[in-house]
C-alpha positions as CSV (number, residue, x, y, z in Angstrom):
1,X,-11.3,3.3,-9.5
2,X,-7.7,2.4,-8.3
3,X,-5.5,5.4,-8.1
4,X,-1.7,4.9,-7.8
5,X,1.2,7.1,-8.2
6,X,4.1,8.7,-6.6
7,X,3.9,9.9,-2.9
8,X,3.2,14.0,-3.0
9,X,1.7,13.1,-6.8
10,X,-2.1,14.4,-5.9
11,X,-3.7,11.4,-5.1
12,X,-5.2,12.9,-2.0
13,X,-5.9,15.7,-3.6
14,X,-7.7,14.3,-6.5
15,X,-10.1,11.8,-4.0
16,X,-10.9,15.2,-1.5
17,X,-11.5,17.5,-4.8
18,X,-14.2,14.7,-5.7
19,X,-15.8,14.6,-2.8
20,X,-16.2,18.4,-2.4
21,X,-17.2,18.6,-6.0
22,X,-20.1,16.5,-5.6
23,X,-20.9,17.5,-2.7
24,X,-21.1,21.2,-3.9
25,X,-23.3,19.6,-6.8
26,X,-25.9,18.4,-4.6
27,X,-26.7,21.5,-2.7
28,X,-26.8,23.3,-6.3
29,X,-23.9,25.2,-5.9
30,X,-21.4,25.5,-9.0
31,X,-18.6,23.2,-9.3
32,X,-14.7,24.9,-10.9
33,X,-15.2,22.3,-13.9
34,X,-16.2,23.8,-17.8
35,X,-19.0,20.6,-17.7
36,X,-20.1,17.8,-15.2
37,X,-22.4,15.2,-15.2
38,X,-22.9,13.9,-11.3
39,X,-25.8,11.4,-10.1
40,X,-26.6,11.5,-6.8
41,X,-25.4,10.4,-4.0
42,X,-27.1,9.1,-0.6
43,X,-24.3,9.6,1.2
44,X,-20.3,10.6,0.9
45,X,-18.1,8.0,3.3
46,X,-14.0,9.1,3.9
47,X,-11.2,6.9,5.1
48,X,-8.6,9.2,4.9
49,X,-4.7,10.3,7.1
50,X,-3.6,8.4,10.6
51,X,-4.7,9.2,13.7
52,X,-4.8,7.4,17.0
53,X,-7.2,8.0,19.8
54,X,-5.0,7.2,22.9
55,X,-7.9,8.1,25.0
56,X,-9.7,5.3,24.2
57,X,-7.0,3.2,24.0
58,X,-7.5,2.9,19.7
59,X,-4.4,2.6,18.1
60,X,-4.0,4.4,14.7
61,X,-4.4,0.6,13.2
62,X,-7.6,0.2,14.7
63,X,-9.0,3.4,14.2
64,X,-8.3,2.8,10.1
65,X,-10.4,-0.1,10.9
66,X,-13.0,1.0,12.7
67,X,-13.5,3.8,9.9
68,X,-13.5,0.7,7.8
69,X,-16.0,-1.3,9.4
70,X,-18.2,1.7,9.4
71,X,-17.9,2.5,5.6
72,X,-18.6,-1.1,4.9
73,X,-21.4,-1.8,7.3
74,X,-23.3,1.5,6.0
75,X,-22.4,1.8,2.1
76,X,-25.5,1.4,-0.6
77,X,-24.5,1.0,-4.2
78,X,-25.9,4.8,-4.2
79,X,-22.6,6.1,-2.0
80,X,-19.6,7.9,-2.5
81,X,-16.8,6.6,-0.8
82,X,-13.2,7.8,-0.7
83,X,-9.9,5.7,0.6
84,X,-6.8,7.0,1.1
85,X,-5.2,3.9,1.5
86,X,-6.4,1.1,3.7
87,X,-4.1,-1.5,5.4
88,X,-0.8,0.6,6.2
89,X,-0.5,0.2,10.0
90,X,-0.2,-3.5,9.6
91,X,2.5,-6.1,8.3
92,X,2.5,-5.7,4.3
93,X,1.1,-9.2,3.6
94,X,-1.9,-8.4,6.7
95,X,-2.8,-5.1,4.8
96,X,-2.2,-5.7,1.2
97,X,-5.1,-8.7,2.1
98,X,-7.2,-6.4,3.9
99,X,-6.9,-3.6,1.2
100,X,-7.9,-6.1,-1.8
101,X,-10.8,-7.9,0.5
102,X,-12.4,-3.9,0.9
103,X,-12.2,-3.4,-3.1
104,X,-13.8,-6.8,-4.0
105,X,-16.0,-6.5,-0.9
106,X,-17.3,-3.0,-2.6
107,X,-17.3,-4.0,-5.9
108,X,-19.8,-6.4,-5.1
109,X,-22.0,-4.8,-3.0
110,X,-25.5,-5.2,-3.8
111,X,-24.2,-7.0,-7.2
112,X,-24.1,-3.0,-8.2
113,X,-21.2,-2.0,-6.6
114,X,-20.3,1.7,-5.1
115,X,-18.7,4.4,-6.5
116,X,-15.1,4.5,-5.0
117,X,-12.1,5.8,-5.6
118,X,-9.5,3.8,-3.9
119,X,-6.0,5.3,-3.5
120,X,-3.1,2.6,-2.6
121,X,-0.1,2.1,-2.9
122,X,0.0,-1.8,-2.7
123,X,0.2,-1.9,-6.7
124,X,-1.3,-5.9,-6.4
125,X,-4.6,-4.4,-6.6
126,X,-4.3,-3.0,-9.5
127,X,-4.6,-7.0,-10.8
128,X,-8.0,-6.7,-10.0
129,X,-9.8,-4.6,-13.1
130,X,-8.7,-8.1,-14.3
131,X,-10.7,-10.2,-12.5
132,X,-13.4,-7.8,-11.9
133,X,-15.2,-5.9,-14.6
134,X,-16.3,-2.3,-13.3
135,X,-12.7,-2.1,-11.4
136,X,-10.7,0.6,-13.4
137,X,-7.3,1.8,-13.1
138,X,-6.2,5.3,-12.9
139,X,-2.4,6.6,-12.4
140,X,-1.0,10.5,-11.1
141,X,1.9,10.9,-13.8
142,X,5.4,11.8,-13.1
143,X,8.8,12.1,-15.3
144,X,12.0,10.9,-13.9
145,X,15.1,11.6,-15.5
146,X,18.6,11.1,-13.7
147,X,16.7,9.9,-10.7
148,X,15.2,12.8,-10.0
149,X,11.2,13.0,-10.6
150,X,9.0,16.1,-11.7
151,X,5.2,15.7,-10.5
152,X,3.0,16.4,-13.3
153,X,-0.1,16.7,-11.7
154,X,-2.3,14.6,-14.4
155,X,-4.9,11.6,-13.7
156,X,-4.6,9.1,-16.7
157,X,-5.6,5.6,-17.4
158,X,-3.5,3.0,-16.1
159,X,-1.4,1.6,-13.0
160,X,1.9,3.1,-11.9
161,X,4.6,0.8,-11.5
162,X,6.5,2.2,-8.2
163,X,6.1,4.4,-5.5
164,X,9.3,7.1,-5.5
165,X,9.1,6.7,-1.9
166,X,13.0,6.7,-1.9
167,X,13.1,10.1,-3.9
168,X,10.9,11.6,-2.0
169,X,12.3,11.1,1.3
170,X,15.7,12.7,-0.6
171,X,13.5,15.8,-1.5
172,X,12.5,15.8,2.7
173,X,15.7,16.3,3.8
174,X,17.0,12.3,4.8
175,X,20.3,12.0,5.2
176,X,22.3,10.9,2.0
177,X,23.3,7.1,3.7
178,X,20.3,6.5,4.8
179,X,18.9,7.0,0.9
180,X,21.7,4.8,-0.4
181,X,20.8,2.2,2.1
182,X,17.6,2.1,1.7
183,X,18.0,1.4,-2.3
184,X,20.0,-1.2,-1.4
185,X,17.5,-2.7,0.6
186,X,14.7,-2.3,-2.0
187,X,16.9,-4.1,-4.5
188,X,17.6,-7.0,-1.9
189,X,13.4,-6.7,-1.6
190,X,12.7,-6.8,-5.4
191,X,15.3,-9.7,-6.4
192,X,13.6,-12.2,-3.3
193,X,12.5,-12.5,-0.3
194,X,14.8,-15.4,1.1
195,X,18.6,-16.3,-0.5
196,X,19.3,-19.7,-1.5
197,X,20.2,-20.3,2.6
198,X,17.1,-19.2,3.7
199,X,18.7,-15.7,5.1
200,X,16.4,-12.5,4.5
201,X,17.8,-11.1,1.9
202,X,16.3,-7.4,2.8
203,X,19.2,-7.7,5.7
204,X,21.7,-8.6,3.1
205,X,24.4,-6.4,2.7
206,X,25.3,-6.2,-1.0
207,X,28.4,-4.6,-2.7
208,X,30.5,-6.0,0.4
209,X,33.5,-8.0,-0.6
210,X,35.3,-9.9,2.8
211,X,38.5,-9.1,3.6
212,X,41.5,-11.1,2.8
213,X,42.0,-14.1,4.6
214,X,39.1,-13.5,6.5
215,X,37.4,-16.9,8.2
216,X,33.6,-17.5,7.5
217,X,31.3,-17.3,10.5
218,X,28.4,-20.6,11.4
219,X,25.7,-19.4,9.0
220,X,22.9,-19.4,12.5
221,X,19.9,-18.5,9.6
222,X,21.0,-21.8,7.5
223,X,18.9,-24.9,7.7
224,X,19.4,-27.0,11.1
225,X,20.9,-30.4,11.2
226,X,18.6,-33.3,12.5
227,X,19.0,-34.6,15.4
228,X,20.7,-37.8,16.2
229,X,18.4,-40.9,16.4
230,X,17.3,-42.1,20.0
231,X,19.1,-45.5,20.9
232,X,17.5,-47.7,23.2
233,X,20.3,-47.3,26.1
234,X,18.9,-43.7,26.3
235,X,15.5,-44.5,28.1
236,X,17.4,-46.9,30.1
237,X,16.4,-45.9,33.7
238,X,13.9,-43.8,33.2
């Protein structure tokens, strides 16, 4: 299962209630649910928050991996594992790859696959209960009206299609410019990477007119100029 939604939606909450249900099923203790059906599990693997270990010199980056490594080395197609994301304390492109190489890697397993409930917030992966056939999608609903957003607290079918990160670092207090820049950034992000000059356009200031009579400035991110051809004359000597 691929679980997206809104940050502060329940996705953690949902993966860590799963894991504590069935563990509380196994040692035959009653689980807060009218009816369940659970299978059993050999074992219950976590990858879940960000934590370094400067002691042994591990950044938080590499401790997520290690975790990793460890769920993947260990996992039978009769395990429960849990991810609360995978892939965030690298570049984008480096852990969207590494987050969609885990799913397929687990779907796979065995030809059986593991159960797993992966939350993310890279919403790519939700492309793959398209290319693989056990890989579901699951979504933690909210309702936005006026820009503001109400968590609803409910698991349904299907992919969310943003993150709210923006609203929810309003809710935490961040200062009002830094809000409106940053959705001026995410539009520069969603309309392209690169303007028709090749400059970023995630640097681009947008709704900035020049001033009058203002003189344009060499464009340092625009395509370079070849160089002149070598003449003969200029190995002369040498």
């Amino acid at each position: 299962m691929i679980v997206t939604g809104p940050n502060m939606a329940g996705k953690s909450t949902i993966l860590r209630q799963v894991a504590l249900i069935v563990l509380l099923a196994q040692i035959g203790s009653f689980v807060p649910a009218a009816a369940a059906r659970l299978g059993l599990v050999d074992r219950i693997f976590t990858r879940v928050g960000a934590v370094d270990d400067i002691g042994r010199g591990q950044s938080t980056f590499l401790v997520e991996m290690h975790e990793t490594a460890n769920i993947l080395h260990q996992a039978t197609p009769r395990s429960l594992i849990i991810l609360d994301e995978i892939g965030r304390g690298t570049s984008t492109f480096d852990g969207l790859a590494l987050a969609w190489a885990v799913a397929e890697y687990l779907h796979d397993l065995e030809d059986q696959g593991a159960l797993t409930l992966f939350a993310t917030h890279y919403h790519e992966l939700t492309a793959l209960s398209r290319l693989k056939p056990r890989v579901h999608n699951l979504q933690v609903t909210v309702a936005e009206a006026e820009g503001q957003i109400v968590f609803l607290h409910k698991l349904q079918p299907g992919a969310a299609n943003k993150s709210y990160g923006i609203q929810v670092a309003r809710l935490a207090g961040v200062p009002a410019p830094v809000i409106a820049r940053a959705q001026e950034v995410l539009e520069n992000i969603e309309a392209g990477t690169l303007d028709q000059v090749g400059f970023p356009r995630l640097a681009r200031p947008r709704r900035r007119q020049p001033a009058a009579g203002a003189v344009g400035q060499m464009d340092l991110f625009g395509p370079a100029s070849p160089p002149p051809p070598a003449k003969d004359e200029d190995f002369m000597g040498k």
